[in-house]
C-alpha positions in Angstrom: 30.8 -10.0 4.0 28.7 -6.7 4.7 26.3 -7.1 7.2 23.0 -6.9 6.4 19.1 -7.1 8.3 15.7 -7.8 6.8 13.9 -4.3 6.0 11.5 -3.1 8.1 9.2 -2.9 5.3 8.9 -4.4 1.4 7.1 -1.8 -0.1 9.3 1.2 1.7 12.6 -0.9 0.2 11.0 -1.1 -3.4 10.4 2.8 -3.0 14.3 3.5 -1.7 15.8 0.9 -3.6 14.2 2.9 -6.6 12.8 2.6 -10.1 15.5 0.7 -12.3 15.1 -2.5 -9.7 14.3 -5.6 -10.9 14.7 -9.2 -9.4 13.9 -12.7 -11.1 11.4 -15.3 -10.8 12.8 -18.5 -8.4 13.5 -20.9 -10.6 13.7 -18.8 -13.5 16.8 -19.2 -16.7 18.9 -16.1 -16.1 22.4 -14.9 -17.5 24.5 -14.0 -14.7 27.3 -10.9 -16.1 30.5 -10.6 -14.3 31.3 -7.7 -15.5 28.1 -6.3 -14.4 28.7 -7.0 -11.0 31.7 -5.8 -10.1 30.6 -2.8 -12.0 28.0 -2.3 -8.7 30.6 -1.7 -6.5 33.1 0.6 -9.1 35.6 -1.8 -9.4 37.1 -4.4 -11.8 36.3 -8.2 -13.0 39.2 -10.4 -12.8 41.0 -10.8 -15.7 39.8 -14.0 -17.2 35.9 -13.3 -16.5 33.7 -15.1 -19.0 31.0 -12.4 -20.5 28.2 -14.7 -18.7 27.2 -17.6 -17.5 23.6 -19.1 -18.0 22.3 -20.2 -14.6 19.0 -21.1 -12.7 17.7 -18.7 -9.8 17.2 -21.3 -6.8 16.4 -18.4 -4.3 15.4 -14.9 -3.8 16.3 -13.9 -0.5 14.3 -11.1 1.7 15.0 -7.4 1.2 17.6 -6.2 3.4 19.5 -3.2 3.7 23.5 -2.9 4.5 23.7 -1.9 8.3 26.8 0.8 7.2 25.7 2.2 4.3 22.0 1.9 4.5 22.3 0.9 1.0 19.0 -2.0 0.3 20.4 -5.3 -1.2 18.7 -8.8 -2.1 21.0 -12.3 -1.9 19.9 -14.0 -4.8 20.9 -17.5 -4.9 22.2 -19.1 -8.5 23.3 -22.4 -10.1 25.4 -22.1 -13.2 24.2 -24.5 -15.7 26.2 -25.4 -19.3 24.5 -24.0 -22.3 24.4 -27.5 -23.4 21.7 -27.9 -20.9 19.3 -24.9 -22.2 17.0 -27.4 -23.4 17.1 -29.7 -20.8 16.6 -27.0 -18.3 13.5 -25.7 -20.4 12.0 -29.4 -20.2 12.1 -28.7 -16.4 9.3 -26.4 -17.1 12.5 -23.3 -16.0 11.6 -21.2 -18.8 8.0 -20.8 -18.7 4.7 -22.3 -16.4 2.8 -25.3 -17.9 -0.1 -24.3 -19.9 -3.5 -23.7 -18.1 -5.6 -26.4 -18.0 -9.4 -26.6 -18.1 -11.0 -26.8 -15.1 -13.9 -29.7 -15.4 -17.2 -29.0 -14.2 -17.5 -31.0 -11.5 -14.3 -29.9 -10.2 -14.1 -28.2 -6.8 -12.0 -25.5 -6.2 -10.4 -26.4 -3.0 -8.8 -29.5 -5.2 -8.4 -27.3 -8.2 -4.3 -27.3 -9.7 -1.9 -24.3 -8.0 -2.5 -22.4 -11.1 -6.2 -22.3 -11.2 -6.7 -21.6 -7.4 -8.3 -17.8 -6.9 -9.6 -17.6 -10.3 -12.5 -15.1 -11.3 -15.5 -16.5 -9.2 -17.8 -13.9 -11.7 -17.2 -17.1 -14.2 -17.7 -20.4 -11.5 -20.5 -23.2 -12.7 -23.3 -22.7 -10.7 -23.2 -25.6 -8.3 -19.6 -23.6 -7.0 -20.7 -20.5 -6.7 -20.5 -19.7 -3.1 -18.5 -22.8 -1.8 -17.7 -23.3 1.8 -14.1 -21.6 2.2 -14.8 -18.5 0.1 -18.7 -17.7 2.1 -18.7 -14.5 3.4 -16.1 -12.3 1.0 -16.8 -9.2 -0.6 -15.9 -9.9 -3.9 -17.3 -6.9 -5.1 -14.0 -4.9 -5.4 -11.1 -7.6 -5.9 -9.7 -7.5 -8.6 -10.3 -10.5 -11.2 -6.4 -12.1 -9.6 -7.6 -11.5 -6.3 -10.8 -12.8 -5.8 -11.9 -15.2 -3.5 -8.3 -14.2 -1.2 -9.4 -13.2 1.8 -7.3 -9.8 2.4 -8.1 -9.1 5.9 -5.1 -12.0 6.5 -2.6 -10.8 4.4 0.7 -10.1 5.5 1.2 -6.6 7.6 2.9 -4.5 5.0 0.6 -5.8 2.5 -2.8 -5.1 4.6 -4.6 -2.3 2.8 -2.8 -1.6 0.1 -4.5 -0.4 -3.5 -3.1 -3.4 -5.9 -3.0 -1.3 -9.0 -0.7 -1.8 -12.0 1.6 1.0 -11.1 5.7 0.3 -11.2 6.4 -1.8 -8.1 8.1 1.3 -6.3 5.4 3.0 -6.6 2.1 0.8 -5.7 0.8 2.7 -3.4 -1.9 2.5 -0.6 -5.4 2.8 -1.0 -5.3 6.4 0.2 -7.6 9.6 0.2 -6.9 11.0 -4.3 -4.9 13.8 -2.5 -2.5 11.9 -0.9 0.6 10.6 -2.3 2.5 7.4 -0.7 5.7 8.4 -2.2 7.9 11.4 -2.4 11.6 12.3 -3.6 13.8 15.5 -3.6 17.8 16.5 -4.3 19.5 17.8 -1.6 19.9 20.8 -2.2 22.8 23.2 -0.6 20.4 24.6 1.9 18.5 21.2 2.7 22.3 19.5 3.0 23.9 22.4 5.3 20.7 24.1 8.0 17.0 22.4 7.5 15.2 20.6 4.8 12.8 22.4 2.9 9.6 20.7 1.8 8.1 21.2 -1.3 4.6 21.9 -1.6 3.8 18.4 -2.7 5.4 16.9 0.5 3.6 19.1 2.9 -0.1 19.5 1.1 -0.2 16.0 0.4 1.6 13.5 2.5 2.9 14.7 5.8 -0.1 16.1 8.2 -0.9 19.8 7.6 -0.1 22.5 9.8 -2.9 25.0 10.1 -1.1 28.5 10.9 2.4 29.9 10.6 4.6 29.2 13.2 2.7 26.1 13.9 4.8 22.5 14.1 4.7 19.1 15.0 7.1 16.2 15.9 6.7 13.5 13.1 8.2 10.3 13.7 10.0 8.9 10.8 11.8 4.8 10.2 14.3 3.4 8.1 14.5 0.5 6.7 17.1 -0.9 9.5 14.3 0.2 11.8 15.9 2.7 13.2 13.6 5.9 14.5 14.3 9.2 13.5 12.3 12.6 15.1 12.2 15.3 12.7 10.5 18.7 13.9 8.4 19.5 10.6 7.6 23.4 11.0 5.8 26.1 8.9 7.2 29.4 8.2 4.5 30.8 5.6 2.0 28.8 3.4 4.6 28.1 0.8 7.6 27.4 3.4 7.3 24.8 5.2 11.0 22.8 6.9 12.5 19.9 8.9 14.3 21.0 11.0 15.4 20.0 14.9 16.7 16.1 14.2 17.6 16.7 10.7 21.0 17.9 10.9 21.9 15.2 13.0 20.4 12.7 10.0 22.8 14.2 7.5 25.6 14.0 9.7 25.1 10.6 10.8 24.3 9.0 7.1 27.0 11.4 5.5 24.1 13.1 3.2 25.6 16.0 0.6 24.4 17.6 -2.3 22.7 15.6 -5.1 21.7 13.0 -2.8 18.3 11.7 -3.2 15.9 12.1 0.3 13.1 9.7 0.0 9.8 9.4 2.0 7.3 6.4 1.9 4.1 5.9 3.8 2.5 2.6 4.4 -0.1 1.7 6.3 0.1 5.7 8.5 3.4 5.4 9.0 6.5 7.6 7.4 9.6 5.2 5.9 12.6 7.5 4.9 15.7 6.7 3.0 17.9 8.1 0.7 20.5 7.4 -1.8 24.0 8.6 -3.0 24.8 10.2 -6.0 28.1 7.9 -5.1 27.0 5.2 -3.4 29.2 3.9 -0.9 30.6 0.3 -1.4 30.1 -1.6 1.6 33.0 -3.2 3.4 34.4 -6.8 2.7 31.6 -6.8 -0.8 34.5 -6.7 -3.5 35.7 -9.4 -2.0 32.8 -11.5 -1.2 32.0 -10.7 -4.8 35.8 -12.4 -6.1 34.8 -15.4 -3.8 31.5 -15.9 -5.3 32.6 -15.8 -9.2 35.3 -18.3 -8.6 32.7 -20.8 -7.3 30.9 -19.8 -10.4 33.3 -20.4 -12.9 34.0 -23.4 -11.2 30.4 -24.1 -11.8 29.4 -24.5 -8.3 26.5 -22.8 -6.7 26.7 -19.2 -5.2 25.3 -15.9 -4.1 25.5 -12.5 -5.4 24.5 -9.6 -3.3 22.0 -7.3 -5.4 22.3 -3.3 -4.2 20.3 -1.4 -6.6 21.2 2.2 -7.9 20.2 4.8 -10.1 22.0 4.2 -13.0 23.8 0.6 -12.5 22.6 -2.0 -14.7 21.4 -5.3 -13.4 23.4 -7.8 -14.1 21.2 -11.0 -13.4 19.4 -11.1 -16.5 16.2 -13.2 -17.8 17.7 -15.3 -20.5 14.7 -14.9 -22.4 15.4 -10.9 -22.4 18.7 -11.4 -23.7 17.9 -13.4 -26.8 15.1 -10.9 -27.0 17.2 -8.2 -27.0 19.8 -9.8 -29.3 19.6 -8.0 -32.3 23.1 -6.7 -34.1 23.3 -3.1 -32.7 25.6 -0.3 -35.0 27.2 3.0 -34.8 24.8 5.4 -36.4 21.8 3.2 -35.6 18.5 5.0 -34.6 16.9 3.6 -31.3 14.6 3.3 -28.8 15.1 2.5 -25.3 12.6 2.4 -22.1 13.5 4.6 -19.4 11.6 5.3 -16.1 12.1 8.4 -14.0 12.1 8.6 -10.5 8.5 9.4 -10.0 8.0 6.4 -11.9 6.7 7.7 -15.1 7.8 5.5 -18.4 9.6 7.5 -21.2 11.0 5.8 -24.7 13.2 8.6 -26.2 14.8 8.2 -29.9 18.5 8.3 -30.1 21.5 7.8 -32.1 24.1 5.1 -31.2 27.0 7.1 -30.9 29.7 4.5 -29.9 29.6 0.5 -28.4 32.2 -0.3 -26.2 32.7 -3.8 -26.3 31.0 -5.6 -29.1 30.9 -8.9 -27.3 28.2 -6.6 -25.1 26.7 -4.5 -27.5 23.1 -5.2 -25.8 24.1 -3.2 -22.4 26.9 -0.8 -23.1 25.9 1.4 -26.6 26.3 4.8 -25.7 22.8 6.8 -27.1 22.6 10.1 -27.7 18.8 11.5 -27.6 17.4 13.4 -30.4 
């Protein structure tokens, strides 16, 4: 089984592990696909795979990253249930929370029911309006979710942060409007061969500026293993600006070539870097580990999939209520629409024509679109 350690930091692994990332709810009705993931790692479902099997998330594990490839992953933990059991599953309150109930009046809040604790204060009955736990907040700027939490005791890679509604890859700190958190680039030939060439929105509005050509400074950098990398960021000209001593040795080391994606994530003042493949690399003993796991659940047992995001691989633990959502007869010639996120994080919904479905008994993940 590849070897994996906790990330040294959740919001740097959402950044690396990129855009397309998306883990369920504990508890939650999901469809776990096969096919889907042996398809992470480029290689083939046994024979006799089933197209899915409905099963219940009991666990999310922490975000990790693969100690070889540098690769993040996430164990999630399943339970295969029969569809026969939909409905009793759903009575098990699996499928969606219990509806909000009203809060009495004379209610306190320290007593009030899990899903009624850190509502808006704005809104409290007078006689609660400042009450004994929550004296001494700011309220002022918390959001209508947040208030009443006291932020100053929130976990380290979540202190200071700017909750916003941005994609979670992207929610970003509460920095200066200049600053960006988060920055990408392609390896170019150049940045993959010599030095890595910074573009101006890397060196104007994350990294610390250099005043004069010629000038440079030793910025210390982490990856999500926690290991420490020195880079030697130096300016040439206004518009040139490099990494250069330490870098080569950082391509070398994580086998970096062209088309590779070099990422850079600050939190909290301090530089998270990753990258991923254009090929990712398929860590060793994970085909396996994967065969061993979907015997146990055919066999309807309990078991563990490891999760390694990528550009371009489809997740294959799926909210059940997205697939009946998404259930709709699909045809050649048909004129869609499908959500797609960029990098950066910016949403775009092209139109297309369904030019061909591979399998029909999967027509929801695997029509091939072409945009017009």
């Amino acid at each position: 089984m590849a070897a994996t350690v906790r990330a040294s930091n959740d919001v740097a692994w959402l950044s690396i592990a990129g855009p397309e990332v998306t883990l369920p709810d504990q508890d939650s009705l999901v469809y776990y696909y096969p096919k889907g993931h042996f398809e992470q790692f480029n290689a083939n479902a046994p024979a006799t795979t089933p197209r899915r099997i409905l099963c219940v998330v009991r666990s999310v594990g922490a975000f990790s990253v693969d100690v070889v490839t540098g690769r993040p992953v996430v164990k999630i933990c399943l339970q295969p249930v029969g569809e026969g059991q939909r409905d009793e599953v759903a009575a098990l309150n699996f499928l969606a929370p219990p509806e909000e109930e009203a809060l009495p009046e004379d209610q306190e809040l320290d007593n009030a029911p899990p899903h009624l604790q850190g509502q808006d204060l704005n809104n409290v009955p007078p006689q609660l309006d400042n009450p004994p736990h929550l004296q001494g907040q700011d309220l002022n700027n918390a959001q209508p979710h947040l208030q009443g939490q006291d932020l100053n005791n929130a976990p380290p890679h979540l202190q200071g942060q700017d909750l916003n509604n941005a994609p979670p890859h992207l929610q970003g700190l509460d920095e200066p409007p200049d600053v960006i958190p988060y920055y990408y680039k392609w390896l170019s030939k150049t940045d993959a061969k010599r030095s890595f060439r910074l573009t101006f929105q890397a060196h104007n509005n994350l990294l610390p500026k250099l005043a004069a050509d010629g000038d440079s400074q030793l910025i210390r950098f982490i990856e999500l293993s926690g290991a420490v990398w020195d880079f030697t960021h130096k300016r040439v000209d206004k518009n040139n600006q490099f990494l250069i001593e330490g870098w080569r040795k950082f391509v070398k080391t994580k086998r970096l070539v062209v088309g590779d994606t070099f990422i850079i994530r600050k939190v909290g003042g301090h530089f998270f870097i990753g990258f991923r493949k254009k090929s990712p690399v398929t860590p060793e003993g994970a085909v396996q580990q994967a065969v061993l796991e979907f015997n146990k659940a055919a066999n309807g047992r309990d078991f563990e999939v490891m999760y390694f995001p990528a550009t371009g691989v489809s997740n294959f633990v799926v909210d059940a209520g997205k697939v009946a959502a998404g259930s709709l007869e699909i045809r050649v010639g048909d004129k869609v629409q499908r959500r797609l996120q960029e990098d950066c994080g910016r949403d775009f919904m092209p139109w297309g024509i369904v030019m061909s479905i591979q399998d029909p008994a999967d027509n929801w993940r695997s029509a091939e679109m072409d945009v017009v």
